[in-house]
C-alpha positions as CSV (number, residue, x, y, z in Angstrom):
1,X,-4.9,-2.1,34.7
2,X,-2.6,-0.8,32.8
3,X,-3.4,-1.0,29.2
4,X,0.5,-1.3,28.0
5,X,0.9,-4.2,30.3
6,X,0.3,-7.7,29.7
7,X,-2.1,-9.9,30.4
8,X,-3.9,-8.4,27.0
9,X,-6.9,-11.1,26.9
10,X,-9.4,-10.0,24.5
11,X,-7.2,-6.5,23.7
12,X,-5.0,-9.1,21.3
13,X,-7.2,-11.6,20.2
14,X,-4.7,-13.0,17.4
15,X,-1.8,-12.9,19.5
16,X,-0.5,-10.2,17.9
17,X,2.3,-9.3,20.7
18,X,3.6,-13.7,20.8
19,X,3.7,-13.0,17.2
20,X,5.7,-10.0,17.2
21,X,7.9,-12.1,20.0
22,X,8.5,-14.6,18.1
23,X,10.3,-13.1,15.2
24,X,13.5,-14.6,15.7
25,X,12.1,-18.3,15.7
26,X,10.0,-17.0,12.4
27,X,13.7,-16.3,10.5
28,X,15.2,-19.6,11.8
29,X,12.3,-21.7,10.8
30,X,12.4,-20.2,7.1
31,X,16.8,-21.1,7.0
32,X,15.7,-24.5,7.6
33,X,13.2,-24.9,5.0
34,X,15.1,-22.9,2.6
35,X,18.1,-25.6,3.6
36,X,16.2,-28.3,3.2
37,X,14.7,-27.1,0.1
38,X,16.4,-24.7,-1.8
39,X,15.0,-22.5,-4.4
40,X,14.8,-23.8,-8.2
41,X,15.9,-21.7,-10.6
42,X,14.4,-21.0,-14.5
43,X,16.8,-22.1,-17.2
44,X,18.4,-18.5,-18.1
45,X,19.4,-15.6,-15.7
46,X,16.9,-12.9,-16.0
47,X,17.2,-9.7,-16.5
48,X,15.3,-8.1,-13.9
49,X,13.1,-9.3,-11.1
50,X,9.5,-8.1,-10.7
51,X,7.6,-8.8,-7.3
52,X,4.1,-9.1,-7.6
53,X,2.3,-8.7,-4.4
54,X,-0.1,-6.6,-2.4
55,X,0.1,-5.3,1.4
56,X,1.9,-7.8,3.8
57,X,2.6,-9.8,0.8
58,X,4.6,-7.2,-0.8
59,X,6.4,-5.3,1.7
60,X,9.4,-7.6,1.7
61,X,10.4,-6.8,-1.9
62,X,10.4,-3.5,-0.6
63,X,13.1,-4.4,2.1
64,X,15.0,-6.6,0.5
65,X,15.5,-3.9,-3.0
66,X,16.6,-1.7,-0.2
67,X,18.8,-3.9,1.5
68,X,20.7,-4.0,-1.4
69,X,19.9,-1.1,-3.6
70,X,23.2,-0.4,-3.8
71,X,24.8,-4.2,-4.7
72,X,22.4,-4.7,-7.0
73,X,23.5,-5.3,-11.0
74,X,19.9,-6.0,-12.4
75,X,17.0,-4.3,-11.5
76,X,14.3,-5.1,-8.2
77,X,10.9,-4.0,-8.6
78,X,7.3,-4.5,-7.1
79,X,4.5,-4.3,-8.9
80,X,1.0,-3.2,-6.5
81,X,-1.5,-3.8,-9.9
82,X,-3.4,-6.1,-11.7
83,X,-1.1,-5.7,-14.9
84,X,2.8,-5.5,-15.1
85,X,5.0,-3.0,-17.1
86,X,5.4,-3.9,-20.6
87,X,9.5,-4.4,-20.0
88,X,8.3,-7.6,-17.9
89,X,8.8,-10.0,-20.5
90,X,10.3,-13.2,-21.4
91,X,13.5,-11.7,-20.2
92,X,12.6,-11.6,-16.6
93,X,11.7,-13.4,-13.6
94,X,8.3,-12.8,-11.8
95,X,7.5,-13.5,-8.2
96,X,4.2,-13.7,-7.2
97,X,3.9,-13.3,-3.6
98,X,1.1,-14.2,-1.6
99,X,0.3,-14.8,1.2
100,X,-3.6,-16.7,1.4
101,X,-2.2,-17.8,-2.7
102,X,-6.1,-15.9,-3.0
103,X,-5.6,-12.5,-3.7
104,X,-7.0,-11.3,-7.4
105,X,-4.6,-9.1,-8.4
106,X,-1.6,-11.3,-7.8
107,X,-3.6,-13.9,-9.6
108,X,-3.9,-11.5,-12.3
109,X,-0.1,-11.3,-12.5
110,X,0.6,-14.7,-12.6
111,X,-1.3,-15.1,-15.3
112,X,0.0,-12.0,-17.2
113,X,3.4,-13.2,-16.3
114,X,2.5,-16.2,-18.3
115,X,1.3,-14.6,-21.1
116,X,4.5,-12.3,-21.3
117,X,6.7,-15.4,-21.7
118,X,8.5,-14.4,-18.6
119,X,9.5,-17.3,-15.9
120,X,7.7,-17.2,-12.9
121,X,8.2,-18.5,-8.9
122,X,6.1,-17.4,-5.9
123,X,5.7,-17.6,-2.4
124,X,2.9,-18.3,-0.8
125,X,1.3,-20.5,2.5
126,X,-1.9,-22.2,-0.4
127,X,-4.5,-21.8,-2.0
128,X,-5.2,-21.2,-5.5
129,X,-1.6,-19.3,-6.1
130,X,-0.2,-23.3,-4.7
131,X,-2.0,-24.8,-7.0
132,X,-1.4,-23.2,-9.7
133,X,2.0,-23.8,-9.3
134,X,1.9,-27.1,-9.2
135,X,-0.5,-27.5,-12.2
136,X,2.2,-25.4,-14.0
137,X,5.3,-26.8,-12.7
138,X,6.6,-23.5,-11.3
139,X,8.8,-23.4,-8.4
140,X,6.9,-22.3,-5.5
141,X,8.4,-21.8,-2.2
142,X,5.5,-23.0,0.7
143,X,5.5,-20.6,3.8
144,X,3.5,-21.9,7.0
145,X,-0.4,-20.7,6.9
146,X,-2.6,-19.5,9.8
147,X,-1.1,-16.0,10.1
148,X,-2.3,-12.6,8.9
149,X,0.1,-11.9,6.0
150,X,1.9,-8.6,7.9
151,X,3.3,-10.8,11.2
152,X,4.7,-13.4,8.6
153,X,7.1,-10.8,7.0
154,X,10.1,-13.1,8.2
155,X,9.0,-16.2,6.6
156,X,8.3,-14.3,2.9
157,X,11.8,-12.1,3.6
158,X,14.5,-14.4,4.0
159,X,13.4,-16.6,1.1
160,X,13.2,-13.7,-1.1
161,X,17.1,-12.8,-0.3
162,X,18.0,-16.3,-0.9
163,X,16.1,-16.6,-4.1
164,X,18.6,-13.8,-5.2
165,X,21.2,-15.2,-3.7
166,X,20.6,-18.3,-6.1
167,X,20.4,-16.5,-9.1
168,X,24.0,-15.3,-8.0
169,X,23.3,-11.8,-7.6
170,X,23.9,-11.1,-3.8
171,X,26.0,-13.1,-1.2
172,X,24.7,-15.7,0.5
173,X,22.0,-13.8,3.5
174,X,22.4,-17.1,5.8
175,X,24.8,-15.5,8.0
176,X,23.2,-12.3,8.4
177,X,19.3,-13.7,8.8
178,X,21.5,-15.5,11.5
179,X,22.8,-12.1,13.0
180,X,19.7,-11.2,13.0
181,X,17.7,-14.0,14.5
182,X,20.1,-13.3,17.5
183,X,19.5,-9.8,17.6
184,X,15.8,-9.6,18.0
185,X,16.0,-12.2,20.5
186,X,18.3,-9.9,22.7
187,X,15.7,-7.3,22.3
188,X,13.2,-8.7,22.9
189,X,14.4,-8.6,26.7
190,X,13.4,-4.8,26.2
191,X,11.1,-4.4,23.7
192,X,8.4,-7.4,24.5
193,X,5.4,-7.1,26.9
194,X,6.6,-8.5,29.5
195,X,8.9,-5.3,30.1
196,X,7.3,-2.5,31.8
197,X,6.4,0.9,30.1
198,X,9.6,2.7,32.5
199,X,12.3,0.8,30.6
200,X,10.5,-0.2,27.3
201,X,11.3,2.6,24.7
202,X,8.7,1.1,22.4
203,X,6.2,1.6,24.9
204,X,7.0,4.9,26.0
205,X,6.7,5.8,22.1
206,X,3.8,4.4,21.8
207,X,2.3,6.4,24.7
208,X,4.0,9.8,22.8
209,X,1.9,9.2,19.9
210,X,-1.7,8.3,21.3
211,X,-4.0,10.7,19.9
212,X,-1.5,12.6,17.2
213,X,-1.2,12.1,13.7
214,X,2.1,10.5,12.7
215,X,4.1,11.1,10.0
216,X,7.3,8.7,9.2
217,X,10.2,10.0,7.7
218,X,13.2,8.3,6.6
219,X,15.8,8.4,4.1
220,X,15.4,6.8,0.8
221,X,18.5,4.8,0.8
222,X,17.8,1.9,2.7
223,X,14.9,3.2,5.6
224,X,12.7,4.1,3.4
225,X,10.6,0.7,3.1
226,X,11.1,0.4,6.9
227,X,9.1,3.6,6.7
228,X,6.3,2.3,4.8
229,X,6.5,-1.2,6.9
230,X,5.7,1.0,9.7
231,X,3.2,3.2,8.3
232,X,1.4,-0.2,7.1
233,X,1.7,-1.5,10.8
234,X,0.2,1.3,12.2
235,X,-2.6,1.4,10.0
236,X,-3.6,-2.5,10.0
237,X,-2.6,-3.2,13.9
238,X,-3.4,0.3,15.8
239,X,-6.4,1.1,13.2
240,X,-5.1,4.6,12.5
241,X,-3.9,6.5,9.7
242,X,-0.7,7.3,8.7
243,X,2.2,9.4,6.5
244,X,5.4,8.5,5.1
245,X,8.1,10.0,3.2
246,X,11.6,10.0,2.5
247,X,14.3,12.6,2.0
248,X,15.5,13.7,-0.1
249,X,12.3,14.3,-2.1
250,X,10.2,15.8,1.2
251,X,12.8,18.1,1.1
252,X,11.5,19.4,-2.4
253,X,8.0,19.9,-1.2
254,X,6.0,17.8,1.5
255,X,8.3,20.6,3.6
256,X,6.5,23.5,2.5
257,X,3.0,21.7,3.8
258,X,4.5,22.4,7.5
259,X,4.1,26.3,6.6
260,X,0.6,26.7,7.0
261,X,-1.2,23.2,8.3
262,X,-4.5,25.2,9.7
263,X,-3.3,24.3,13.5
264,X,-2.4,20.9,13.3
265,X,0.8,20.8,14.1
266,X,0.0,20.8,17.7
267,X,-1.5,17.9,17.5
268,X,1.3,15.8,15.1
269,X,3.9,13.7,15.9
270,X,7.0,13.1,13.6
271,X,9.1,9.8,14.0
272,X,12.5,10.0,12.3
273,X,13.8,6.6,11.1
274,X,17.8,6.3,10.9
275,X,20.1,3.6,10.2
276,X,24.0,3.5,11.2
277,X,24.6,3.9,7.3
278,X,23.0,7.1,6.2
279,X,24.8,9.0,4.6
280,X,25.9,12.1,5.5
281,X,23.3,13.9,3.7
282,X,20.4,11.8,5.2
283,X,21.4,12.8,8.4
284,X,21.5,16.3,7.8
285,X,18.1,16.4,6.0
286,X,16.7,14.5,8.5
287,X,17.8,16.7,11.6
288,X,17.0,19.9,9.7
289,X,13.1,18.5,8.7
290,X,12.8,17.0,12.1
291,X,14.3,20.6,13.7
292,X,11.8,22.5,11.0
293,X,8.8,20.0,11.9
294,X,9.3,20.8,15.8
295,X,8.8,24.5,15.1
296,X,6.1,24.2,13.3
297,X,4.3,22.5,16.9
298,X,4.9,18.8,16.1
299,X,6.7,16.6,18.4
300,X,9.4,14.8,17.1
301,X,10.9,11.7,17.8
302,X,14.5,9.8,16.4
303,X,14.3,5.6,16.5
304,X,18.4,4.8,15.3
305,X,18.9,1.4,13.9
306,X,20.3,-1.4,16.2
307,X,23.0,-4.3,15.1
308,X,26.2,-4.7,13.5
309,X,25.1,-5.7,9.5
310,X,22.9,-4.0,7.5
311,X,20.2,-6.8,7.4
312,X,20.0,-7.2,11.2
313,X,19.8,-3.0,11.5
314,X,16.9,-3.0,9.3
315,X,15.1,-6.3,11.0
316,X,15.8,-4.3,14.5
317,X,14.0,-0.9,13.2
318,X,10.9,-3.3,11.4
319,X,11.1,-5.0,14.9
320,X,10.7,-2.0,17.0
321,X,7.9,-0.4,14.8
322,X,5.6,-3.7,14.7
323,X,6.3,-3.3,18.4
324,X,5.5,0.1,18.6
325,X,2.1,-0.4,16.3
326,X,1.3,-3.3,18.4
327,X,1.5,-0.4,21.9
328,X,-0.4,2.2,20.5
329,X,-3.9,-0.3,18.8
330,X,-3.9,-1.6,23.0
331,X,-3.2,2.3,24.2
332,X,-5.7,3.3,21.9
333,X,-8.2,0.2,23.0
334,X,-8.7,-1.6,19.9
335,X,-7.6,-5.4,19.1
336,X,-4.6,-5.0,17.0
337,X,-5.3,-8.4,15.1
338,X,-9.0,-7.8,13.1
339,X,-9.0,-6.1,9.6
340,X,-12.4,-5.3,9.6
341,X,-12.3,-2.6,7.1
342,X,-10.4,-4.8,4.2
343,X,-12.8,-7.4,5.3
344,X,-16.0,-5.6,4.6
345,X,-14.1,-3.9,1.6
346,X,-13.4,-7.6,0.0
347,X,-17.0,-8.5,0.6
348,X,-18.0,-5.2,-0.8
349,X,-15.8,-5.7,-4.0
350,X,-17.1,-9.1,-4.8
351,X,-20.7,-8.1,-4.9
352,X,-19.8,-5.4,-7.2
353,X,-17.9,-8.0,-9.1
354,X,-21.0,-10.5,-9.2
355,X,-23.6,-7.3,-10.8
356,X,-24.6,-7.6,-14.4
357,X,-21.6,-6.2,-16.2
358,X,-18.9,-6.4,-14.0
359,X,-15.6,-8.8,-14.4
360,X,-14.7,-11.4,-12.2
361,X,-15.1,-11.7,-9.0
362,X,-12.8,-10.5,-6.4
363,X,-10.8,-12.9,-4.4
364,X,-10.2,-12.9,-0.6
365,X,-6.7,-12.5,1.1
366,X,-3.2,-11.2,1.3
């Protein structure tokens, strides 16, 4: 049997690939409970928002800064920490995002945020994050449970743009989750399991990369957190590591690691992330790294964005490389759905939390 082909059985014990699949149904449910109800907002417009979320639970702050770095009038950031940046204050808005409502370090930051004097809002499927919501009357947008945290990026993304669409910074995203939506469904017809290896690209790239190292390049613009999505994908769903980087910083110096990489090269695989939009520059820097890569032994490969608006272009390249991530842990022979690793880390960190000394102990989730 072909290990690409469906029927996966045990191979995908969490449903990994009817998750991936069903994408476009993931955006549609969030518009309707977004519709039906709509974010609350604090009493004054903030200056800036800060994100506050780790992994899966943090990667759509990422996307959404890039989807509109460039539309933007207050500043987007996510914080990956137990503690914010002093300039979090009671000027600005913090969203905790997560995605169990258990994991310590977005605790931590809700209750710094509270401490700063800065209004708060999360989202989250539960748990203690929910509750603390509701104990402190802070809006808290409820995303459906019983998921691992990376195949619910839909339900956390959409109601991130619309919570800045509420505070009047962006057009409404309706439309273009709805653009979207569409476009995922359409591809699915070529992308999803049930389409063999011979006409699936994802497949076939998936196949090109079993057994290299992979390194993910993209531009900075607007790819760049596709980039990292990726990177994370292939880490938590094929069980391998990973690189990423964007031009034009690699440009300055990750370039010069191609010179002399001890015979590796022969063995690595470059995938080259562009979007319809990059600008002229990107392009360039990306064919002339990609061109200087090849020399160097590596195989390279180009994945070009998909769609009509900017939103559905970047939903079609996450769409692909979840896809791609979900080929290469079932070409490589490993379930793509356990985290055994963060799960033995977690245990690991609250039993160092409980010895004589330490602080408090470390909670579970994403």
């Amino acid at each position: 049997m072909n290990a690409l082909e469906p029927p996966y059985g045990t191979r995908d014990s969490g449903g990994m690939a009817a998750r991936i699949a069903g994408q476009p149904e993931q955006i549609e449910a969030a518009l309707e409970r977004l519709a039906a109800a709509p974010w609350r907002l604090p009493a004054r417009e903030p200056s800036l928002l800060a994100v506050g979320g780790l992994g899966g639970s943090a990667i759509a702050a990422d996307l959404t800064a890039g989807l509109y770095h460039d539309r933007l009038a207050h500043p987007l950031i996510t914080v990956r920490d137990y503690h914010w940046p002093a300039f979090v204050n009671e000027g600005a808005l913090a969203l905790l995002c997560s995605y169990s409502g258990e994991t310590e370090e977005t605790l931590s930051l809700y209750r710094a945020a509270g401490g700063a004097g800065a209004a708060r809002a999360a989202i989250t499927s539960g748990g203690t994050l929910a509750s603390w919501c509701e104990r402190d009357a802070v809006p808290c947008m409820r995303i459906p449970g019983g998921s691992p945290p990376r195949a619910a990026l839909f339900s956390a993304w959409a109601p991130l743009t619309a919570l800045l669409h509420a505070l009047g910074w962006v057009d409404d995203p309706a439309p273009a989750w709805r653009e979207a939506a569409a476009l995922l469904r359409a591809r699915n017809a070529t992308l999803a399991p049930e389409r063999p290896a011979g006409s699936n690209p994802a497949k076939q790239l998936a196949e090109a990369l079993v057994g290299r190292s992979v390194t993910i390049y993209a531009g900075s613009e607007r790819t760049g957190p596709v980039a990292t999505r990726l990177r994370q994908q292939l880490n938590e769903n094929a069980k391998m590591p990973a690189h990423s980087a964007f031009v034009p910083e690699l440009n300055h110096n990750e370039i010069v690691g191609w010179e002399r990489s001890g015979g590796t090269s022969g063995t690595a695989a470059v995938v080259l992330l562009r979007d319809a939009e990059d600008s002229a520059a990107t392009r360039t820097r990306l064919t002339l790294t990609g061109e200087y890569a090849a020399r160097q032994g590596a195989a390279v490969h180009s994945v070009e964005s998909s769609g009509g608006g900017r939103l559905a272009r970047l939903a079609s390249l996450v769409q692909f490389g979840d896809y791609v991530s979900l080929y290469l842990a079932l070409a490589r022979g490993v379930d793509p759905t356990p985290i055994a690793s963060i799960d033995e880390f977690k245990r690991r960190l609250a039993e160092a939390a409980k010895a004589p000394g330490a602080e408090a102990g470390a909670k579970r989730g994403g």
